[in-house]
C-alpha positions, 0 to 999 in steps of 0.5 A, a space after each residue: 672733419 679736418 681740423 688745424 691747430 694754430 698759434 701758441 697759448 701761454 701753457 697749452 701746446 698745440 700737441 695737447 690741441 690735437 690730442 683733445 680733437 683726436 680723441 672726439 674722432 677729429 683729423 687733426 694736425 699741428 700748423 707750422 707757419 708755411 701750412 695753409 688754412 685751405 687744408 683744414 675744414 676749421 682752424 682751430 687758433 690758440 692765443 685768445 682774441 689777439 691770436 685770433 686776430 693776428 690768424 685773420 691778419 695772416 690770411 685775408 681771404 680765408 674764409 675757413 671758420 676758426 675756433 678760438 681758444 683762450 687761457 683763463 681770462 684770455 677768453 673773449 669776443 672772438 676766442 670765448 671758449 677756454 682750452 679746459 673745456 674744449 674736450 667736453 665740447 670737441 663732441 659737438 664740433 666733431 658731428 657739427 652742432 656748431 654755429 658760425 658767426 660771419 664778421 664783416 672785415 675792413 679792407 684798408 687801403 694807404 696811400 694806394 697800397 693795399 693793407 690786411 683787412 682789419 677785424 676790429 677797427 683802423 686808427 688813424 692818428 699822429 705817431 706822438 701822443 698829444 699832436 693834433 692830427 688835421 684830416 678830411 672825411 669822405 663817405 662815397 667821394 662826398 666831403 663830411 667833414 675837415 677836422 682837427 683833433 687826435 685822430 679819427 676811428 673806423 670801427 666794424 660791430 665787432 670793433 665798436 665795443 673796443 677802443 671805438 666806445 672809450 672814445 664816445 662812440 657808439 655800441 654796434 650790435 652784431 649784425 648790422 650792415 654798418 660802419 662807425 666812424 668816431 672823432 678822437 678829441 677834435 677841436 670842434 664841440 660839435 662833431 659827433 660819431 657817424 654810422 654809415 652802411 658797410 657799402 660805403 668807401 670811407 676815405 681819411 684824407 688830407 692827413 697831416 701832422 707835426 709828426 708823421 702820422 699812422 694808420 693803427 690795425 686792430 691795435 696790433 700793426 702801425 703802419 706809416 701814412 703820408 696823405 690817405 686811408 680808405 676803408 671798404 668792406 673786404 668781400 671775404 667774412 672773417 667766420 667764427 666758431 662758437 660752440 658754446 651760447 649762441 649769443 656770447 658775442 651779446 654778452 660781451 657787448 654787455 660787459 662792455 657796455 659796463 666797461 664804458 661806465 667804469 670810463 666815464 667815471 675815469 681821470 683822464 690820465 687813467 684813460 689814457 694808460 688804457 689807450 696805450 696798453 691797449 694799443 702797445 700791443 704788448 704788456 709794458 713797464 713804467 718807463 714805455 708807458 711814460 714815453 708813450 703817454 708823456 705823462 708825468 711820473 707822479 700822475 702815471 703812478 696814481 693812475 695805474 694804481 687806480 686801474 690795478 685796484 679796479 682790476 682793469 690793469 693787471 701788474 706783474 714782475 718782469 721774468 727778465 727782471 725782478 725787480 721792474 714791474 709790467 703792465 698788460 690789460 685785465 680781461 674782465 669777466 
């Protein structure tokens, strides 16, 4: 077996990586950006979830399984092994007693240009928080709705449990063919979340805002959209390792499921601190959450102070500057 180390995790060097597999018996080697995922039989990507999907995003039609390996309470749905065990399960990686979970990736399309397939959902919505986004919906060229609201989320099963579930959609179980797609705050009461077959070409048309508009990958990448976004199923899995319980992806829908409790019971202002931080795509100070949430000063720091007391934001002092504090998400366990 041939196994390439890729990324970068907070403490652990992609070296010591290739050290723990060398010593199960595993060829192994570090990536540098130009090495291709063809060379390895499995990748193995550090940087917990995120790292895992900015890996997928880098390689559309790579079908290699991956192996993600996260920091302490950077595990997750897609990383759920932590670095400090990986030795003690590399000897089961090295003879093959693994499974690989085969997650289906949507292939996005805007304005007739091709994107990377995203893993967990596609956001559409105004680049301004607070902007009404006008938007027509079509499931196989068949019109389902026109709205008016904050945005509209397509979301994989992998996804539903992410930003797709605090906005009222539902938890897809991993394995179903399906697609959600979930209204953000529209303006009519009546509209619900929609799940429709994997097959479908789902197409967010008539897109139009008082501000220009974005289409939100995996809440890592805003790409501009003038008119549409369409969403099919790429026919490339994104294939995941899992070395250690053969359902962890069930657990963690468990925790999120918990999570969507916590949201319900939230201030408004405080759910809308999660939606930034989490797709900021990076930790932030006071002064870019209150710009990318216009809240007001006083009600900003009531929140955050709710969400660092429930252990759902995590606070730290800047590196660069000791006296300014950053904002980043909890990972809960």
């Amino acid at each position: 077996m041939r196994a390439g180390v890729y990324g970068q995790g907070g403490r652990t060097t992609p070296r010591s990586i290739v050290a723990d597999l060398e010593w199960a018996g595993i060829d192994a080697f570090a990536a540098g950006p130009r090495r291709q995922a063809r060379e390895a039989d499995i990748a193995v990507v550090l940087g917990g979830d995120r790292g895992v999907r900015a890996y997928f995003h880098g390689r559309p039609e790579s079908e290699v399984p991956v192996l993600g390996l996260g920091e302490g309470e950077s595990g997750g749905l897609l990383a759920s092994l932590d670095v400090r065990s990986l030795r003690s399960h590399a000897g089961r990686l090295a003879s093959g007693r693994y499974t690989v979970d085969a997650m289906p990736r949507i292939g996005v399309s805007i304005d007739g240009r091709r994107a990377h397939p995203a893993l967990n959902d596609v956001a559409v919505f105004a680049s301004r928080s607070a902007m009404l986004m006008e938007h027509e919906l079509r499931i196989d060229g068949e019109a389902v709705w026109h709205d008016n609201g904050d945005g509209v989320i397509v979301a994989t099963p992998m996804g539903s449990s992410a930003y797709s579930m605090s906005a009222g959609g539902p938890a897809i179980f991993p394995g179903t063919r399906a697609f959600g797609i979930v209204p953000v705050n529209s303006l009519d009461v009546t509209r619900r979340p929609l799940m429709v077959p994997d097959t479908s070409e789902i197409s967010v048309s008539g897109i139009s805002s008082k501000t220009h508009c974005e289409a939100v990958l995996d809440g890592i990448e805003r790409l501009a959209v003038r008119d549409a976004v369409t969403c099919t199923r790429t026919p490339h899995a994104a294939n995941v390792v899992r070395l250690g319980s053969a359902a962890p992806a069930m657990r963690g829908l468990a925790k999120k499921v918990d999570l969507a409790g916590d949201l319900l019971r939230m201030s408004p202002s405080s759910k809308l601190i999660l939606t930034a931080l989490e797709y900021g795509g990076k930790p932030m100070t006071l002064r870019e959450i209150s710009a990318r949430t216009l809240l007001p000063p006083r009600t900003m720091r009531f929140a955050l102070r709710h969400l660092t007391d429930n252990g759902l934001v995590k606070r730290r002092v800047s590196g660069r500057d000791s006296r300014q504090a950053i904002y980043e998400l909890a990972q809960r366990s």
